[in-house]
C-alpha positions as CSV (number, residue, x, y, z in Angstrom):
1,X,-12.6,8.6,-8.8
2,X,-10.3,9.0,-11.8
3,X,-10.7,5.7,-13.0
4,X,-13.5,3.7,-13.4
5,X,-12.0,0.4,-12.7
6,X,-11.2,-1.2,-9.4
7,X,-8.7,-3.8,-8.8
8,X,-9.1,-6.1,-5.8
9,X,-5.8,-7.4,-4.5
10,X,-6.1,-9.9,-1.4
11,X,-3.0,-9.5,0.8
12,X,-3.6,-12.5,3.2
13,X,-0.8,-11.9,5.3
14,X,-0.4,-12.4,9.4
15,X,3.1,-12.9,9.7
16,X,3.5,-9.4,11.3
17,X,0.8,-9.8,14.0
18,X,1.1,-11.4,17.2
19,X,-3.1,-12.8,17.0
20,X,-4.0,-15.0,14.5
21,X,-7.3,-14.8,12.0
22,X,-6.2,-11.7,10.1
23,X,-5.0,-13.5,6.9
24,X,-8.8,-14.7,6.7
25,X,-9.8,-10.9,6.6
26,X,-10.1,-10.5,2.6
27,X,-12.2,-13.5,2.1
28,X,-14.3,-12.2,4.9
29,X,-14.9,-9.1,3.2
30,X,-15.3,-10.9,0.0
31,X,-18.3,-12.7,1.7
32,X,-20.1,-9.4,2.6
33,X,-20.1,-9.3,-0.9
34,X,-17.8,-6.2,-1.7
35,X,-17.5,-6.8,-5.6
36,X,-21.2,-6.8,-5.9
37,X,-21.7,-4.0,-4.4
38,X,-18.9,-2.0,-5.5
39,X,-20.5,-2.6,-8.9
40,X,-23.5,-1.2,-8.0
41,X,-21.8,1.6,-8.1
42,X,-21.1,2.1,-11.5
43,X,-17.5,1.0,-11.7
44,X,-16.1,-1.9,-13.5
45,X,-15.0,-4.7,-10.9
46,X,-11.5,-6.8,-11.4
47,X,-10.2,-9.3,-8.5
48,X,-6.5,-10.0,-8.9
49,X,-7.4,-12.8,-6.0
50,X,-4.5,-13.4,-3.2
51,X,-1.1,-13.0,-3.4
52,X,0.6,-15.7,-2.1
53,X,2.1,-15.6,1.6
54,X,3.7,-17.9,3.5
55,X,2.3,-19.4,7.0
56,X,3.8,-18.8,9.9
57,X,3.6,-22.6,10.7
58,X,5.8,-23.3,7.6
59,X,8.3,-20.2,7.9
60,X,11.0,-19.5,10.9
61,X,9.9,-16.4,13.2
62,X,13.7,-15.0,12.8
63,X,14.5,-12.3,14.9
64,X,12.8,-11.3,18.1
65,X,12.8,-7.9,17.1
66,X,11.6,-8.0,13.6
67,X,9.8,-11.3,13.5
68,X,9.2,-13.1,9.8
69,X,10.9,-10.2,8.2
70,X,12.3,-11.7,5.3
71,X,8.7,-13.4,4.5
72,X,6.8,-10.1,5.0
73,X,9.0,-8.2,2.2
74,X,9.0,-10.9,0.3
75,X,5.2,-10.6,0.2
76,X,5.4,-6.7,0.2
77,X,7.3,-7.0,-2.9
78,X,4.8,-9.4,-4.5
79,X,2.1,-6.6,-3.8
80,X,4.0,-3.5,-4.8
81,X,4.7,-5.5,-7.9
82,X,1.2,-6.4,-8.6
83,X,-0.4,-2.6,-7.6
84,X,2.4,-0.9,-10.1
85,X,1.0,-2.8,-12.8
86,X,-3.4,-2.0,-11.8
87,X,-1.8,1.6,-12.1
88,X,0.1,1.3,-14.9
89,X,-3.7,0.3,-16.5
90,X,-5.0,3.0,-15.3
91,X,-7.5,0.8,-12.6
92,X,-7.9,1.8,-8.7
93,X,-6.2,-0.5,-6.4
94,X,-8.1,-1.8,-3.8
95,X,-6.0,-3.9,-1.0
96,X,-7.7,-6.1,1.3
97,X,-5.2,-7.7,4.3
98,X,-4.0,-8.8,6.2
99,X,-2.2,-7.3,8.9
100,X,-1.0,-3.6,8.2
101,X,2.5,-4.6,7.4
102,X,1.3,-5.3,3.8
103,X,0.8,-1.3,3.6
104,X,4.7,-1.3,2.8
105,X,3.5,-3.3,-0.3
106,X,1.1,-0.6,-1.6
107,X,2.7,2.0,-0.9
108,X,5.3,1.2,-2.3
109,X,3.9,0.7,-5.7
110,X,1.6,3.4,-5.8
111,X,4.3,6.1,-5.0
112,X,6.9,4.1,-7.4
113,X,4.0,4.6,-10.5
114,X,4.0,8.6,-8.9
115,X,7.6,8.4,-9.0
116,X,8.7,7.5,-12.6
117,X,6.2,10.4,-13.6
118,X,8.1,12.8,-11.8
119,X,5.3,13.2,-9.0
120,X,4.4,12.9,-5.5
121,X,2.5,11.1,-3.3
122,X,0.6,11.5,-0.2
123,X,-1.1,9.5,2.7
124,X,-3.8,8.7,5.3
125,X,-3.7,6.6,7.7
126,X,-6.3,5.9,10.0
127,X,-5.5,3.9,12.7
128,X,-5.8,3.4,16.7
129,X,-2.0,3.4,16.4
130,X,0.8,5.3,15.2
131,X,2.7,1.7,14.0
132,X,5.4,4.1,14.0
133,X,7.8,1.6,16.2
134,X,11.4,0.1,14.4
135,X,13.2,-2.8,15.4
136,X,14.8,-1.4,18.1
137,X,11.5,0.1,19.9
138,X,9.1,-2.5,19.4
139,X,8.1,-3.9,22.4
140,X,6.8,-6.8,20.4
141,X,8.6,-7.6,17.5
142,X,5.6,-7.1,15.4
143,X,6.1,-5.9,11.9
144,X,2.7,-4.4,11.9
145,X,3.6,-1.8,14.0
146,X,6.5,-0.3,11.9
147,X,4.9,0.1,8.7
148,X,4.4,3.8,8.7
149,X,7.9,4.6,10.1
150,X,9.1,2.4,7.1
151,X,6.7,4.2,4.5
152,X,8.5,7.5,5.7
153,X,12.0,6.2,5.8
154,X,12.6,4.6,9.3
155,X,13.4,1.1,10.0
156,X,14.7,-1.9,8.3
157,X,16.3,-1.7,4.8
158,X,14.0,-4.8,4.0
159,X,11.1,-2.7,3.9
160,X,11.7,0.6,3.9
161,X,14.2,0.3,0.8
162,X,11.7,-1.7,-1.8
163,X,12.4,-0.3,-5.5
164,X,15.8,1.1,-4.0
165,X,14.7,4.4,-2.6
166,X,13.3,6.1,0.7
167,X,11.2,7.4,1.6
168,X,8.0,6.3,0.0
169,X,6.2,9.1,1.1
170,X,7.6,13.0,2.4
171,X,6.2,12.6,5.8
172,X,5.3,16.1,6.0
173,X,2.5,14.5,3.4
174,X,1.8,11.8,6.1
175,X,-1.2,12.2,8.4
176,X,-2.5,10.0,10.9
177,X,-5.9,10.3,12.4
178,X,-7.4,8.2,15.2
179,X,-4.3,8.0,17.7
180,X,-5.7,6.4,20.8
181,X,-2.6,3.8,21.8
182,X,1.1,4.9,21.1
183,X,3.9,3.4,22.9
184,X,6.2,5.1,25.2
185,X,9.2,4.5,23.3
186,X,7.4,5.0,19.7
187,X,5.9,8.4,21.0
188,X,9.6,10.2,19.8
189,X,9.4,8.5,16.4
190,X,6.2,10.2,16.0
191,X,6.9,14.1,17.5
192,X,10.4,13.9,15.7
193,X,9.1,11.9,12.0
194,X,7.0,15.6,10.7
195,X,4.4,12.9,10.0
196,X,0.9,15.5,11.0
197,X,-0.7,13.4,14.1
198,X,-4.1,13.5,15.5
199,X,-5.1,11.6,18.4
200,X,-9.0,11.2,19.7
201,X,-8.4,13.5,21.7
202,X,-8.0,16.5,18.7
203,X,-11.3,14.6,17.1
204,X,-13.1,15.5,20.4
205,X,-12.5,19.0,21.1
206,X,-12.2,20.1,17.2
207,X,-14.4,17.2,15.4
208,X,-13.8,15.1,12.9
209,X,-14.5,17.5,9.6
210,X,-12.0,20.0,10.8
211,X,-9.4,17.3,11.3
212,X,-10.1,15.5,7.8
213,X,-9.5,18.8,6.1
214,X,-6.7,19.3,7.9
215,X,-5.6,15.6,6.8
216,X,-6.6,15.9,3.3
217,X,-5.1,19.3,2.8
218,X,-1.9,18.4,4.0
219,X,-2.0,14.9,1.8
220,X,-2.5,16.9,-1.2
221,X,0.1,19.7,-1.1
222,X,2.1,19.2,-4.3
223,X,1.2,15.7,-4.5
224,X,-0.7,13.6,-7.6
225,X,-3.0,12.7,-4.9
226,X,-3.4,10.1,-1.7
227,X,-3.1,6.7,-0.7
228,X,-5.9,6.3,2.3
229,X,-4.9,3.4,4.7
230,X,-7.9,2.0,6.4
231,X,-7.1,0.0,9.7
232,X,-10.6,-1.4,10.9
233,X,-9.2,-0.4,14.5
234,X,-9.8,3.3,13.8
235,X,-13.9,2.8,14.7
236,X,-14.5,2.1,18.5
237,X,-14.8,-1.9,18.9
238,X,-18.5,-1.4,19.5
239,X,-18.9,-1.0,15.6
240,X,-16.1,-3.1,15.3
241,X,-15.4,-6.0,17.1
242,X,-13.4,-8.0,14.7
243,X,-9.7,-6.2,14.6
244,X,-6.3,-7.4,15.3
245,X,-5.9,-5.3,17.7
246,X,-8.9,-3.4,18.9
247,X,-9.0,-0.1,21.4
248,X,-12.0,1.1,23.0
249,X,-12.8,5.3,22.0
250,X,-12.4,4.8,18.5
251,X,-14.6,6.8,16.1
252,X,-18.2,6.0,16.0
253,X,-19.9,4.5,13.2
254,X,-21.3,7.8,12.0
255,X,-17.7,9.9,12.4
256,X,-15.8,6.5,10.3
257,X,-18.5,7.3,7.6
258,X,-17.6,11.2,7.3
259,X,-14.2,10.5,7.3
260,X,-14.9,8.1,4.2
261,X,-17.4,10.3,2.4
262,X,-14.9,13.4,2.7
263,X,-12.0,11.5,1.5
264,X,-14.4,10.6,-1.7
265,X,-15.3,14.4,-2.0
266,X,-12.2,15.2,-1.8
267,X,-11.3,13.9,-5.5
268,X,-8.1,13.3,-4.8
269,X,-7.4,9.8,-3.6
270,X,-5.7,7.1,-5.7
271,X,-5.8,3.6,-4.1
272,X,-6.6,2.3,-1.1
273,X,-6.4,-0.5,1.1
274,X,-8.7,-2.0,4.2
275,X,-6.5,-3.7,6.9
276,X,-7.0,-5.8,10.2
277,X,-10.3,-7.5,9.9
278,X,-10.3,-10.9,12.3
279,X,-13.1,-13.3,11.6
280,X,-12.1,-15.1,14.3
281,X,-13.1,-12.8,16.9
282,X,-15.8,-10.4,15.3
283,X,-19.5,-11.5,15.7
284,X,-21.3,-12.8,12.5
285,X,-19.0,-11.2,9.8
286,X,-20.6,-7.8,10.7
287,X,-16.8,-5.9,10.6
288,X,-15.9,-7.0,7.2
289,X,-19.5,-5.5,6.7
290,X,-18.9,-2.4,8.3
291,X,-15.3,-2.5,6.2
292,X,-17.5,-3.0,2.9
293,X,-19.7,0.1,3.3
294,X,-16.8,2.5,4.7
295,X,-15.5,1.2,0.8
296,X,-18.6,2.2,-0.4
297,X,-18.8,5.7,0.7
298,X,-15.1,6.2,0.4
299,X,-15.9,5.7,-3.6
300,X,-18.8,7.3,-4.2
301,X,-21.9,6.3,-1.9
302,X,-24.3,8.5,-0.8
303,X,-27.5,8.7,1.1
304,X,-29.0,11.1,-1.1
């Protein structure tokens, strides 16, 4: 990595997911005892602790189509805020959520850090789902699904217009690997955004390596480097049990582990954040584990 300092941020947030048990994801990964063993490797270990959320028993749900909104960018802003200034340090933001919908949060800062330096960003984003959906498409109302669209300059002006521009990221730097559960509607949003998608589907005839060059070639063209988005829902539930929102074909243990260690070759990525991990469903903390090694060998952890 470029820097030899990591910043842990906790995003606790579940406001933008319809299961509950998400916001307790960060302390579960704390528990597995990431810090520890993020300084075994060598790098100098800060945690920022939480940012502070609301709960959704003390906050109005709003609108059916966009549910706790105004709470979500609220928080988003909070975290954009707080990763601007690790960067502005020169240390490695590491976000731990939380529903995806804080994504809007570090994304946001990272490519406004990019941004006052005249530079670029790019991103990778793997995930069962293309949370590609907007207001008006979301069967659910569930902010977690938009956050991509709003990182690439579709949906509401709440999100997708923090620090006063869009988009956050060219989307023709955007890739998402791991596709396995797109909604009908959200499908156009997709084809139509030029955000570079690959489903399981591409993973299985072509393999992984090919499609994580791909990825990482396309998150580096003219860019300062990559944001990597980790939704735990990306591994098959198998490995995997505790996710918001888990889909069975997901990538094995092995295939999540060369995605990681390539990203980590690669040199090029700049922050990162692990999303989705529900203690309240998994089976004896053993996601946030798996959550804490793919960490591990995304910055620097090998076998040999």
């Amino acid at each position: 990595m470029p820097y030899s300092r990591i910043s842990i941020i906790g995003a606790p947030l579940d406001l933008g997911q319809g299961r509950r048990g998400v916001d307790m994801g960060p302390s579960a990964m704390r528990v597995a005892n990431l810090n520890a063993r993020l300084a075994s490797l060598g790098y100098e270990i800060e945690d920022l602790g939480n940012v502070p959320v609301e709960q959704a028993e003390a906050a109005p749900e709003g609108h059916p189509h966009a549910k706790y909104l105004p709470q979500i960018a609220a928080t988003c802003q909070r975290l954009a805020q707080q990763v601007l200034g690790v960067l502005g340090k020169s240390g490695i933001p590491l976000v731990l959520g939380g529903d995806h919908s804080v994504a809007v949060g570090t994304v946001s800062g990272v490519s406004q850090f990019f941004q006052t330096r005249g530079e670029k960003i790019g991103l990778i984003w793997l995930d069962a789902h293309a949370d590609m959906n907007t207001p008006e498409s979301s069967p659910s109302g569930n902010v977690h699904g938009m956050p991509l669209a709003c990182l690439v300059g579709i949906g509401p002006p709440e999100l997708t217009r923090l620090f006063g521009y869009q988009p956050k990221v060219n989307p023709k730097n955007a890739v998402v690997v791991g596709l396995r559960d797109v909604d009908d509607i959200e499908k156009p949003h997709v084809r139509d955004s030029g955000v570079r998608a690959f489903t399981m589907r591409h993973i299985d005839e072509r393999g992984l390596r090919s499609i994580m060059e791909e990825a990482i070639g396309a998150a580096t063209e003219g860019t300062a480097g990559f944001h990597l988005s980790l939704d735990m829902d990306f591994v098959d539930p198998k490995d995997a049990p505790g996710v918001g929102t888990p889909v069975r074909g997901g990538a094995t243990y092995r295939e999540a582990h060369l995605a990681m260690e390539m990203i980590c070759d690669s040199r090029r990525m700049i922050s990162m954040e692990v999303v989705e991990v529900n203690p309240v469903i998994d089976e004896v903390n053993r996601t946030a584990d798996l959550a804490v090694e793919l960490v591990m060998s995304g910055l620097g952890k090998r076998i040999l």
